[in-house]
C-alpha positions as CSV (number, residue, x, y, z in Angstrom):
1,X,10.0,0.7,-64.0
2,X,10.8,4.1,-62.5
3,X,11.0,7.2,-64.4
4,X,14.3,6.5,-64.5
5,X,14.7,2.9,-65.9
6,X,15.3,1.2,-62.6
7,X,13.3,-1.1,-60.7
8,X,11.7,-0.2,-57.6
9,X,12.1,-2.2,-54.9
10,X,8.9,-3.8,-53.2
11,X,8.4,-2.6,-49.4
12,X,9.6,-5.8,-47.3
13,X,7.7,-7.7,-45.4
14,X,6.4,-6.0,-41.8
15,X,5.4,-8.2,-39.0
16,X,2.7,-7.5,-36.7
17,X,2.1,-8.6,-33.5
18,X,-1.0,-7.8,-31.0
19,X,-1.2,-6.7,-28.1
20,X,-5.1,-6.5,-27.2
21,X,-4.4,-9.7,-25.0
22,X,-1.7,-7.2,-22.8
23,X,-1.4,-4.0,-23.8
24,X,-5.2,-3.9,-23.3
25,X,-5.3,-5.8,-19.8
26,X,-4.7,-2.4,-19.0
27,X,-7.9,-1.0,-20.5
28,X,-10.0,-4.2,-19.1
29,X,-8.3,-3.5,-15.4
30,X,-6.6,-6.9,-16.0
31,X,-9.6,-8.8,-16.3
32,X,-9.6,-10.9,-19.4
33,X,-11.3,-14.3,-19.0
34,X,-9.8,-17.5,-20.8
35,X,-12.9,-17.6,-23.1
36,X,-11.9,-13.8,-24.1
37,X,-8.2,-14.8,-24.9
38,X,-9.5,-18.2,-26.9
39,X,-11.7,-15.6,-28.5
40,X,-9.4,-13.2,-29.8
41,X,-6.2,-15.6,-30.5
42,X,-8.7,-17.7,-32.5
43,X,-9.7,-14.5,-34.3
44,X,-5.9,-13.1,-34.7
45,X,-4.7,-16.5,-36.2
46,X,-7.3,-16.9,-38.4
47,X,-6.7,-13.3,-40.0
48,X,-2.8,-14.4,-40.1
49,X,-1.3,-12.3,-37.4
50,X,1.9,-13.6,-36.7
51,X,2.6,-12.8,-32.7
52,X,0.1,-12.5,-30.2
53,X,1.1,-11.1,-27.0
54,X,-0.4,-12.2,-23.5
55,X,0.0,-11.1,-20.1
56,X,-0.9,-9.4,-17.6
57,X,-0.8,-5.3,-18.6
58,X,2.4,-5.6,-16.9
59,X,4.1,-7.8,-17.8
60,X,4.4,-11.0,-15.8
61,X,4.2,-10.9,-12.5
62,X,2.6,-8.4,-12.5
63,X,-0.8,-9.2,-10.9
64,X,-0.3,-7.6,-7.5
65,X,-2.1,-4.9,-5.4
66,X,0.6,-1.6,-7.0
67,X,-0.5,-2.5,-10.5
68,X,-4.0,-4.5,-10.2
69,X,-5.1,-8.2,-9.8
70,X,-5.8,-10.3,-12.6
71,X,-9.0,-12.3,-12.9
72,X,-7.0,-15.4,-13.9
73,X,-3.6,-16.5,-13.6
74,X,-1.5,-15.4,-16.8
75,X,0.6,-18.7,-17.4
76,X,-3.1,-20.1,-17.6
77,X,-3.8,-17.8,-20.1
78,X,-0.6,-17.5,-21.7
79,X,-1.6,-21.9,-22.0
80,X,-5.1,-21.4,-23.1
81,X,-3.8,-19.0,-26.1
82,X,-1.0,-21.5,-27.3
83,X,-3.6,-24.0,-27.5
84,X,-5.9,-21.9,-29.7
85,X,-3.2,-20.9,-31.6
86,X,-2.6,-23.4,-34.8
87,X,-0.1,-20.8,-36.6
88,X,0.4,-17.7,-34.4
89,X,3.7,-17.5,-31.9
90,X,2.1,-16.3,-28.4
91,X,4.5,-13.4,-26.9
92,X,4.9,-12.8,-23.2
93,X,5.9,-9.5,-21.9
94,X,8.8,-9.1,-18.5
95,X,9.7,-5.8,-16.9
96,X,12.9,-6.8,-14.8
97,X,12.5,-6.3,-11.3
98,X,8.7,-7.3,-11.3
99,X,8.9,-10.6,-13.4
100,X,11.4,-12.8,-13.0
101,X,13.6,-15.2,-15.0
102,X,11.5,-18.1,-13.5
103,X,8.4,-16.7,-14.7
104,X,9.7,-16.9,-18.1
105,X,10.6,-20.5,-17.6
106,X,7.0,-20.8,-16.0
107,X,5.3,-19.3,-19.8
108,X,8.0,-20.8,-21.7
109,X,6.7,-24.1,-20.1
110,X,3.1,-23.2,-20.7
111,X,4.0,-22.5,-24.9
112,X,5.1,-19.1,-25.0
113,X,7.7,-18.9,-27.8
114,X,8.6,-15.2,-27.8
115,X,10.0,-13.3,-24.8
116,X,9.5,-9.2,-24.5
117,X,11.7,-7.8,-22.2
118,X,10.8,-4.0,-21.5
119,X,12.7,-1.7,-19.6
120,X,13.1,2.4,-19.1
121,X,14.7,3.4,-22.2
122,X,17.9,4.5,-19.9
123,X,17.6,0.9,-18.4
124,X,18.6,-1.2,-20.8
125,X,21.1,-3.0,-19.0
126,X,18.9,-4.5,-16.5
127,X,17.1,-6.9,-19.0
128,X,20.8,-8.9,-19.8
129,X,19.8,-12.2,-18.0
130,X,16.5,-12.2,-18.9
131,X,17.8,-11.8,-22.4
132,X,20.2,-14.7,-21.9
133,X,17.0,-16.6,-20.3
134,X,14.9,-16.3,-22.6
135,X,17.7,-17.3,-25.4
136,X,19.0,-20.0,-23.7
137,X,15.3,-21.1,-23.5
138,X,15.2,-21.2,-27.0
139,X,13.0,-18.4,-27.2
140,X,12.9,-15.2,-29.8
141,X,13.9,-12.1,-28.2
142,X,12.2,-8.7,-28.1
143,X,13.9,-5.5,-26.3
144,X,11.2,-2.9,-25.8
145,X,13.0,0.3,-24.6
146,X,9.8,2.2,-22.9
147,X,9.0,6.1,-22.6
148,X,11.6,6.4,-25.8
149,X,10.1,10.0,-26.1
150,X,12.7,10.9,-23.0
151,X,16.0,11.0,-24.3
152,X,17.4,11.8,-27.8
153,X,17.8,9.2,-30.9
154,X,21.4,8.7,-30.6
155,X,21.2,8.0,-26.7
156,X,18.5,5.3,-27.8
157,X,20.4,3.7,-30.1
158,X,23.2,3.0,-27.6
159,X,20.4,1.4,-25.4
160,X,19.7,-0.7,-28.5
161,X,23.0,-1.8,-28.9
162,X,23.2,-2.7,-25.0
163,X,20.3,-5.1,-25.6
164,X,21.4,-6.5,-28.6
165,X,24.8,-7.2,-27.5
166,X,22.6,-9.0,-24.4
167,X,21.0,-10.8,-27.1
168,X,17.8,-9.2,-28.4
169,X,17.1,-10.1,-31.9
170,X,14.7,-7.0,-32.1
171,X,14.9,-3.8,-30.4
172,X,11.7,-1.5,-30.4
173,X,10.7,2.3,-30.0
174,X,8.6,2.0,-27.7
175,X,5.9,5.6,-27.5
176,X,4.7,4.5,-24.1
177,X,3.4,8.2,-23.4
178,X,2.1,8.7,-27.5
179,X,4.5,11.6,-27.1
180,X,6.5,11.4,-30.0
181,X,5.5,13.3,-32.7
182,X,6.0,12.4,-36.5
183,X,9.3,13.0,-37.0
184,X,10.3,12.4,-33.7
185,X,9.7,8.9,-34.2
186,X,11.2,8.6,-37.6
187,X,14.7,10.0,-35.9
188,X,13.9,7.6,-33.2
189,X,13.5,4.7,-36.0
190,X,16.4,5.7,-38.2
191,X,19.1,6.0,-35.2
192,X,18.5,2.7,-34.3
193,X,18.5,1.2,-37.6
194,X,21.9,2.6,-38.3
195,X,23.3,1.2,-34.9
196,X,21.7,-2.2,-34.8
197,X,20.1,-2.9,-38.6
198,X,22.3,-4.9,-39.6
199,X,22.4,-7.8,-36.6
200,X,18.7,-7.1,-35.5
201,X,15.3,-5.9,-36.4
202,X,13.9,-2.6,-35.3
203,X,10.3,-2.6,-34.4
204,X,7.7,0.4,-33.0
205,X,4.9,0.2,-30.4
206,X,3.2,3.6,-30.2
207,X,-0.3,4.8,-28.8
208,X,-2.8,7.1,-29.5
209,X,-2.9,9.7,-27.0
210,X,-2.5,12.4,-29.5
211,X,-3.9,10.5,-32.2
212,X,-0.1,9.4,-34.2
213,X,-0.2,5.7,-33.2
214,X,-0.6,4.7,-37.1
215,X,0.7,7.6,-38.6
216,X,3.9,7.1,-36.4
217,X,3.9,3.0,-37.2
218,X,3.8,4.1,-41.1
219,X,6.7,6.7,-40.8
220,X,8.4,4.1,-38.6
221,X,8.1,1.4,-41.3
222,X,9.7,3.8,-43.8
223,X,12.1,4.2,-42.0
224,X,13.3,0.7,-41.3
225,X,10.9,-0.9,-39.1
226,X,10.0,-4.4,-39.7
227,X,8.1,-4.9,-37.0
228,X,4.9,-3.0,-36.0
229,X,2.9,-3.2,-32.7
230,X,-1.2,-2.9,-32.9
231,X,-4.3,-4.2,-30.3
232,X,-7.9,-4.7,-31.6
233,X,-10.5,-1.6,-31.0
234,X,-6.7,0.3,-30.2
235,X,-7.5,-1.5,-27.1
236,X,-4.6,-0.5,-24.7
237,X,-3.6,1.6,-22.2
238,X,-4.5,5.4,-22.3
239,X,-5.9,6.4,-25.3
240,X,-5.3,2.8,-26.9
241,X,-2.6,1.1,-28.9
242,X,-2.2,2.1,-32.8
243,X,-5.4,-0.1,-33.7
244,X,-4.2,-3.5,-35.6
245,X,-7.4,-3.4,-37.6
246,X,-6.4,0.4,-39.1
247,X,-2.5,-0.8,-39.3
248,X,-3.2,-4.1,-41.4
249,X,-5.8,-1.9,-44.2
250,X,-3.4,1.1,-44.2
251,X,-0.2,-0.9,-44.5
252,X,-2.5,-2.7,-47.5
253,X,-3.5,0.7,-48.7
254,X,0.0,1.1,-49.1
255,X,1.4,-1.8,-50.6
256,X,3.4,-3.1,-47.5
257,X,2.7,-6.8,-47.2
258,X,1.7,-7.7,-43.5
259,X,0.5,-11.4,-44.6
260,X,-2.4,-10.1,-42.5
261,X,-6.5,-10.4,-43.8
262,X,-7.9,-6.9,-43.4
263,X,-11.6,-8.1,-43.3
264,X,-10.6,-11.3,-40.9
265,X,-8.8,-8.2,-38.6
266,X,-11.6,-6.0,-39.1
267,X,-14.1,-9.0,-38.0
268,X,-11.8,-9.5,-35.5
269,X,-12.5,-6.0,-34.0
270,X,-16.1,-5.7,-34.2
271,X,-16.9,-9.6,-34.1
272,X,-14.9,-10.4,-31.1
273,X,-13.4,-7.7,-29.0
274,X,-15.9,-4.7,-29.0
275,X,-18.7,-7.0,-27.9
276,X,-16.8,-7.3,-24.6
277,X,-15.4,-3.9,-24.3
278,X,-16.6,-1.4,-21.0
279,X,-15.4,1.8,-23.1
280,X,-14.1,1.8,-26.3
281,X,-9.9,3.9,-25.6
282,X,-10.5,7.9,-27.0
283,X,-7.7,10.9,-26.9
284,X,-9.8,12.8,-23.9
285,X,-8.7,15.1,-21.6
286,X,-6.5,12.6,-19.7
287,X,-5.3,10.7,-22.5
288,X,-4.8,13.3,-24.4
289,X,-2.8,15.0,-21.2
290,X,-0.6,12.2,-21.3
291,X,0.7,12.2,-24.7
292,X,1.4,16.6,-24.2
293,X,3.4,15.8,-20.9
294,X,4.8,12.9,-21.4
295,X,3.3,10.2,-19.1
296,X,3.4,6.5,-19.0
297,X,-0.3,5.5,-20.6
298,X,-0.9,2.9,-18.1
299,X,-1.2,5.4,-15.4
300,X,-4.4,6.6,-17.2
301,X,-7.1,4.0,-15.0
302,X,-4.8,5.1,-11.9
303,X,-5.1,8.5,-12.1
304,X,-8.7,8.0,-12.3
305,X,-9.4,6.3,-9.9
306,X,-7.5,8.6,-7.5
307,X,-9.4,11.2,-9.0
308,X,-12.7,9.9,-8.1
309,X,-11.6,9.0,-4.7
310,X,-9.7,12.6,-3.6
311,X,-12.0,14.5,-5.6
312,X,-9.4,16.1,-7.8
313,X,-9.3,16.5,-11.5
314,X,-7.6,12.9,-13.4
315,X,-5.6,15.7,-15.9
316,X,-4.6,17.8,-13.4
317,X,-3.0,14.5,-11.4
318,X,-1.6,13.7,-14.9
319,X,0.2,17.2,-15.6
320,X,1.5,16.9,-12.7
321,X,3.0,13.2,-12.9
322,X,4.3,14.4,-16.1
323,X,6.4,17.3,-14.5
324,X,7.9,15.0,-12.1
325,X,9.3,12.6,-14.9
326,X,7.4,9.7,-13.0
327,X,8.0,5.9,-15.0
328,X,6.6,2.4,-15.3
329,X,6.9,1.2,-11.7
330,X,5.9,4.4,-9.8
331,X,2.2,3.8,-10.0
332,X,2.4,4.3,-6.3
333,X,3.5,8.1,-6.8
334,X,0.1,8.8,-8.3
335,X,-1.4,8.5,-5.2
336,X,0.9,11.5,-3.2
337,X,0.3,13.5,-6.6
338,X,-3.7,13.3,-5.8
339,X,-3.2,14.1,-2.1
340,X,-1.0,16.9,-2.7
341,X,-3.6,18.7,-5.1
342,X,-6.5,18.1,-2.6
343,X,-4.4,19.7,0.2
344,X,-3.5,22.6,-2.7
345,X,-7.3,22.8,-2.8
346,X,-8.4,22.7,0.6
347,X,-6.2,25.3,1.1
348,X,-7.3,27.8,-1.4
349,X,-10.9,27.0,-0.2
């Protein structure tokens, strides 16, 4: 009883799905063997994680030479992980105008039960028939409205509402820079509650380029938020995903119920995914530039490696990419953004 003689009410439920199987493809340069995804599904299901998501970093189709080659084909994948899975729902991610509806039917085909469509958070109305796909499919719907950090809470909500009325039974904030600070995201969060709350879920994927991925999921939870995005190791692009291991124990800590095992998640981190891990995702200077200007985390591995090959400075490329408002998609860009610094340089030198 309160203070007050009234009940509180227990936190509800929060879901969490994933992502180390996607989210970090981007990390692993989108080469994730099928023994690594038996690995870690078996892992995730047996700690009780109820979504895992597979795919290519992208999304699929997105193994291509723009956004990086995947060591093995993802409906193979997407297969391998529904036959590992004895309780977990395996999630596929789509960005419109790189997958198609037939590569849904393709992962639908292979088991995948949950469909994530993802567009620019202005964009919304581009994922309508993959929403109407995937439902008449039979599949759960997920809208994920990317780089949320660039536009305002109320201007996100009516993207929300565009996907649900497309038919997205869940419509996240999605911190695809780790721009959004604290109570950015609980605006974020609360705007689209209000707008869509009451016909669909609101969920939060954020990242840890300046180190808010879980304080950002918590605020986003308590504000709403039933569903919650993490990856093993925070394995994900730039700095990594909000780590599922530190979610599940701090959502425990605080009496949220995940239905998740916090020692079968933390096993699941050091057991199975570090083993196999090149570099472990940090806030460096890169990462850390991405989440202070605003830039798409996947374009973290691209900017290095343009870095490296025009001898200019990966942050610098970064700042700049930021200041031009590049999005997903643009990968190509980085390139001009790296020869236009060397030509900056050679001609101060």
């Amino acid at each position: 009883m309160s203070e007050h003689g009234m009940s509180q009410q227990a936190p509800a439920k929060i879901r969490i799905t994933d992502s180390t199987l996607r989210d970090g493809s981007h990390a692993m340069a989108h080469r994730f063997t099928e023994g690594q995804v038996r690995g870690v599904v078996h892992a995730l299901d047996s700690a009780g994680v109820e979504v895992i998501e597979v795919t290519h970093g992208d999304g699929l189709g997105g193994s291509s030479f723009n956004y990086g080659f995947s060591l093995e084909d993802d409906v193979k994948l997407v297969a391998a992980a529904v036959d590992e899975a004895e309780r977990a729902k395996i999630a596929v991610l789509l960005l419109p105008g790189l997958g198609t509806v037939e590569d849904l039917r393709m992962a639908h085909g292979a088991g995948a039960s949950v469909a994530r469509v993802a567009t620019h958070c202005t964009e919304a109305d581009v994922s309508l028939q993959h929403f109407a796909a995937a439902r008449d499919l039979g599949m759960e719907t997920v809208g994920f409205l990317m780089l949320s950090h660039r536009i305002g809470p109320e201007e996100l909500a009516r993207q929300a509402r565009i996907m649900v009325d497309g038919g997205a039974q869940c419509v996240y904030v999605v911190d695809s820079a780790g721009a959004l600070v604290l109570g950015d995201a609980q605006e974020r969060i609360s705007a689209l509650v209000k707008e869509i709350g009451h016909e669909a879920q609101v969920g939060f994927h954020g990242h840890q380029n300046l180190s808010l991925g879980v304080a950002n999921s918590v605020l986003a939870q308590q504000n709403g938020a039933l569903q919650i995005d993490g990856a093993l190791c925070a394995l994900g692009a730039g700095a990594g995903n909000s780590p599922t291991e530190v979610l599940v124990a701090t959502f425990e800590r605080l009496g949220v119920p995940t239905g998740v095992d916090v020692q079968g998640a933390l096993a699941a981190a050091d057991e199975v995914v570090k083993p196999f891990l090149h570099r472990l995702p940090f806030a460096d200077r890169g990462a850390i530039t991405q989440g202070y200007a605003g830039v798409y985390s996947s374009f973290l591995l691209h900017a290095e490696r343009a870095a490296e090959r025009y001898g200019v400075p990966a942050h610098a490329i970064l700042q700049k990419v930021g200041e031009a408002g590049y999005v997903g998609g643009q990968e190509d860009m980085i390139i001009d953004v790296a020869l236009q610094l060397a030509a900056e340089r050679d001609r101060a030198g």
